[in-house]
Structures are given as C-alpha cells and as structure tokens.
N, C-alpha and C positions, 0 to 999 in steps of 0.2 A: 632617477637615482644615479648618481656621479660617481665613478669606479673610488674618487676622493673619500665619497661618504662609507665604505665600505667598514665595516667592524663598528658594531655598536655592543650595546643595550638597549632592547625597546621592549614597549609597548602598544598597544593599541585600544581606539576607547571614542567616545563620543565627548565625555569629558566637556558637558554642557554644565556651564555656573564653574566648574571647578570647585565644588562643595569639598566638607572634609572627607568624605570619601574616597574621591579621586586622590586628593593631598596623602593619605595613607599607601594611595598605589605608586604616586611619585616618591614619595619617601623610599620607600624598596626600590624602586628605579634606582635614585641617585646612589644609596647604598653598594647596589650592583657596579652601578659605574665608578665609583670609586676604587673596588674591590678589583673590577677588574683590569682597571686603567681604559678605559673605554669612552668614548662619547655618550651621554643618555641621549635618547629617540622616544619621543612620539609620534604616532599615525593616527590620521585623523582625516576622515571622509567628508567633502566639500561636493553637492550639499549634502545632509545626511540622509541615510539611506530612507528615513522615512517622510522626508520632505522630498525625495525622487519619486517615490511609489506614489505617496498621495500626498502633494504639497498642500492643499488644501484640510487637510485631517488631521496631517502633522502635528504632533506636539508645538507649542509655542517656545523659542527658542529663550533661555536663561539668559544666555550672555551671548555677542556677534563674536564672527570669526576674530576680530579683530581684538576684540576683548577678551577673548581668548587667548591668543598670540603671548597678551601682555602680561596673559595671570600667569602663562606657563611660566614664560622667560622670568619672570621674578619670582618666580620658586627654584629656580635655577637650571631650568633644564636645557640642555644645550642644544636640539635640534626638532625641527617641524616638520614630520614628511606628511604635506596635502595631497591627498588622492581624489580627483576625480570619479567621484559614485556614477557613473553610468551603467548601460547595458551587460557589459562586460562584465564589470564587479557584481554586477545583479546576479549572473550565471556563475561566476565563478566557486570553484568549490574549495573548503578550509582546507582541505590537505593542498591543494593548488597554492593556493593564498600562500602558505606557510611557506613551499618548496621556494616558489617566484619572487615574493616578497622579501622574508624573513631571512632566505639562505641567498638566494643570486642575487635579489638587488642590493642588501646590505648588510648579510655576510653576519647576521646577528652571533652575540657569544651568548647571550641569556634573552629569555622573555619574562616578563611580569605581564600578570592577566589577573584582574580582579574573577574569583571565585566563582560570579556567575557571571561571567561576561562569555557569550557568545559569539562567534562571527561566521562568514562566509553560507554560501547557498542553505536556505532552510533551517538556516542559524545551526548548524549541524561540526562548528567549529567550539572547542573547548582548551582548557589546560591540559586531558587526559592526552587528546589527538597532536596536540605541542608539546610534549616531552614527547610522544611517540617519533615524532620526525625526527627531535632533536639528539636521540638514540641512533638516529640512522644518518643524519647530517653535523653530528658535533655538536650541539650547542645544549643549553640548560635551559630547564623553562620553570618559573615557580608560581603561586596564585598568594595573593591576599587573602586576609580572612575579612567577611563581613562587614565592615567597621558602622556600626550602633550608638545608639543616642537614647538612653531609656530605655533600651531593650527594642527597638526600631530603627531600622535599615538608614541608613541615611540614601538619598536619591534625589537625583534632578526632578521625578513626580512627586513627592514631597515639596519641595520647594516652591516647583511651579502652583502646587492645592494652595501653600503659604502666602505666597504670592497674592493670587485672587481671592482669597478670602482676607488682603491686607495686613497678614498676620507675618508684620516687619522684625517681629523679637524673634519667633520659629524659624523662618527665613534667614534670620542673622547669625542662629545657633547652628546652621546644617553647614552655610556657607562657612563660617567662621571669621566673619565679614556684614556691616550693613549691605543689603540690597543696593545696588546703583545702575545706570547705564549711562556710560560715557559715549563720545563721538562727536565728530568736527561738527561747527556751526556753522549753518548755510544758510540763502537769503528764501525765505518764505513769500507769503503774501501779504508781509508787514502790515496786515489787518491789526494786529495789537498797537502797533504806533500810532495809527488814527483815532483808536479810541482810549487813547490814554495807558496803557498799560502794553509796552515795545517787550514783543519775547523771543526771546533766543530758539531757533529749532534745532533741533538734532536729527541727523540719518539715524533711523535703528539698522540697518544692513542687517535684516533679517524679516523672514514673511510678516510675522505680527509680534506685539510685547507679549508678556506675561500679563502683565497687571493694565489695566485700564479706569479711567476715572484722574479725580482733580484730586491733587496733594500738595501739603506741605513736605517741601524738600528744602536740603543744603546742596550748595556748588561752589564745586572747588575748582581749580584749574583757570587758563587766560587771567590771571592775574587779581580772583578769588580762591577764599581759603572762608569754607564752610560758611558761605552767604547762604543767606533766606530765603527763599522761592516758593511759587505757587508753579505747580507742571499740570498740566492735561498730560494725560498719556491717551489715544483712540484716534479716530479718523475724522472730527472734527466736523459733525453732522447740521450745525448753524451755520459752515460757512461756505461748504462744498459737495456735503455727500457724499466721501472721497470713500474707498473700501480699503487704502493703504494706509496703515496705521502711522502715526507718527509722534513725537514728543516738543510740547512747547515749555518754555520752561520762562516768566515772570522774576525779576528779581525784584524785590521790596528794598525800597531808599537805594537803590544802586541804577547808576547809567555808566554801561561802559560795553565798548565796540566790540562783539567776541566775533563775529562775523570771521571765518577759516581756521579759529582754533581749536582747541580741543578742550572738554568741559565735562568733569563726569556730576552728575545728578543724583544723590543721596535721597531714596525713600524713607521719610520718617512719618506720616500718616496721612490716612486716607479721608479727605473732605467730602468726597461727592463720587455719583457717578456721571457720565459724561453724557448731558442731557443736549437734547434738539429744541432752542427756543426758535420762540416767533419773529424774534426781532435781536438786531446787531443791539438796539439799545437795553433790552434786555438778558442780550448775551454781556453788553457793559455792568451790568447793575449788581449781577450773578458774581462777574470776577472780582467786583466790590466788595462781596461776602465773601468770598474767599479767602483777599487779603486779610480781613479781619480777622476770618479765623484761623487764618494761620498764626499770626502776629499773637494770637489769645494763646494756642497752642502752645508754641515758642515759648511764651510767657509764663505760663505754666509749669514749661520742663524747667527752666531758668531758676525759679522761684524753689519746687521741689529739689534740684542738685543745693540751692544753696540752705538749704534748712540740711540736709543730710551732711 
C-alpha cells in the first residue's frame, strides 16, 4: 500500500462471479466515493482463503482473478488492493485487520460490508466491530442489505449449484449476465487438428471450472462476435488422464488463428458429460454428434426468436 493510495472508500469481499449481489455492495461503494470525493477500493484475497486452507475442498472458482479484474473495472471502480492470504492473514485478528489495513495502510473515510460478510481470525470480524474502530479512528462504516431474487439470497453457491446442474437461465439471472469464461489462447496438444476438428484452449487460472461436460457455446473476441462452438470443459480423460481441468472450445464453419489472444466462451447448453472412450476414432465420431447437436440447438433457438 503506497502512502499515494492513502484516503479512500473501501471494501472488502471475495466477490467471486461478481453476481448481483456484489453489484449492490459496489453501487454503495461508488455512491460513498462520490459523496465523499474519494477513490473507491476493493480488497481482495489472492488465493482465497479457502483455497489456502484446503485447495483441494475449495469451492470451484466462478470467475479468475483476471476476470475479475475486468468486471470490477467496468463497473467503475477505481482501485484493486490484492492481498496475499498467507500465514499471517490466517492469524491475523478483525480488530488488527481494520487498525493495519483500513486505517494505516489506506487511511479509509467509510467501509461498505455486505451484511453478512465476515472477515479476519475465526471469521470474528463484522460491520458491528467496523463502525467500533471507526468511532475511535475517524472513519464511517455501513453494511448492505441482503439483496434477493424470489425471496433468496443471491450468492456465488447458488450460482456455482446453477452451474452444474447446467441451469444457464438461473445462473444468468443471479449474475445479471450469461455464464462465460474468457482468457488468452495457448497452444495445446493440437489433437483436435488431426482429427478434423482444430480447437482453441484456454487457461482457466484457477484450481478447477464450475461446470464440466461438452456444450454449445457462442465466442466472441479475436475478431468473433457470438460464433458457434462446441467446448469441453474437464481434464480430458481420452487423451491424457490429466487431473488439471481445462477448456477446449470447437468453432463450427470458422478457421481463424486465435493462438495469444483473448476469447471469452458464452455457455448456452449442456450436450454431454465429459466421457473416457476407447479410441481417438471414437473420440472423432462423438465430437461429430456434437456438432450436430449443436447446429439443431442453434437451430431451434433461431427458429423460436423468430416466430416471437
């Protein structure tokens, strides 16, 4: 923290997917920083604290750091403080937290804190214990209410239940957004171009997806705008047995080099789950159905928008 970055408005948050949720506790952020001529702040733990304790158990992550980055900044928020979750912050306690962070490193005038949001040692950190400091360090601290969808919470474990159960309409209603995952395209094991069917990968930069299995999708970006695709999301058990999940993504009637750039992948339904055949020629025959049934799918939605 740069004596520069001193005097904000912040918050703090895990702020996975960036659902409407979170978009509720920004909106009060920016408000604040408007109000009070201020920079808006968020804090954000890199990795998160439950992928340090037990990476393995971990929630699956909504969106990467990196996709993150981007939802912030386009909602307007003007700064990112990444904090390294280690030992340290494991031990560390919420009164600490507030005094260290909040007041010496960057001199907060207000905090926003969503309602139940927790933090520091035994999660023993709240709104109650941040207006108390703020009583004794200057600054103001307020919470959000709730924000619901039906009379239910909206939440990054919602999303993620949405998610794998493929239920892309739920998922797009919490987000306020289709499901996607963007990121640069790198070179593979160009297995797909020997067998007819050349497919773009993507880094997840994250332990595992949310959702796994074969889909129709749209991709946009590298010089598409909502093209067709067929994606595997999983680790790809016909060709390696690999335990690192990844995303391959098929474009239909398109050839074009994305190889370094950046491509986000629009989830619109779920074909299959992500099966271990016998053979690459039956791993060919498979992705043959696929296309089809995408192309029917497509087809379908096409046909319904234009009767309506």
């Amino acid at each position: 923290m740069r004596p520069r970055h001193h005097g904000c408005v912040a918050t703090i948050g895990a702020f996975d997917g960036v659902h409407l949720g979170h978009q509720a506790v920004i909106r009060r952020l920016l408000e604040k920083s408007v109000e009070f001529g201020l920079p808006s702040l968020i804090i954000v733990f890199e990795p998160l604290p439950r992928e340090f304790l037990a990476p393995l158990e971990a929630p699956a992550r909504i969106m990467s750091f990196w996709e993150k980055c981007r939802a912030l900044e386009a909602l307007g928020v003007d700064r990112l403080l990444r904090i390294r979750f280690n030992e340290q912050f494991r031990g560390m306690s919420a009164r600490r937290f507030v005094d260290d962070i909040f007041v010496a490193g960057l001199g907060v005038r207000y905090v926003v804190l969503g309602d139940d949001f927790r933090f520091g040692a035994d999660r023993k950190g709240d709104i109650k214990l941040v207006r108390e400091r703020g009583l004794r360090f200057g600054f103001e601290a307020g919470s959000t209410p709730t924000f619901a969808i039906d009379g239910e919470r909206v939440s990054s474990t919602r999303i993620r239940e949405a998610l794998e159960n493929a239920d892309f309409d739920t998922a797009e209603a919490l987000l306020g957004r289709p499901y996607s995952i963007s990121g640069r395209v790198i070179y593979g094991r160009q297995l797909g171009g020997t067998i007819g069917t050349p497919t773009a990968n993507l880094e997840l930069r994250r332990l595992r997806a949310p959702l796994s299995g074969v889909y129709a999708v749209e991709v946009s970006g590298g010089g598409l705008v909502n093209a067709l695709g067929v994606a595997n999301v999983g680790v790809r058990p016909t060709v390696d047995d690999s335990i690192k999940a990844n995303l391959e993504v098929h474009l239909l009637d398109r050839e074009l080099d994305l190889y370094g750039r950046h491509i986000e992948v629009t989830f619109r339904r779920k074909l299959r789950e992500e099966i271990k055949f016998g053979s690459v020629e039956e791993l060919r025959e498979n992705i043959a159905r696929d296309i089809e049934k995408t192309r029917a799918w497509f087809d379908r939605v096409r046909n319904s928008n234009q009767k309506i």
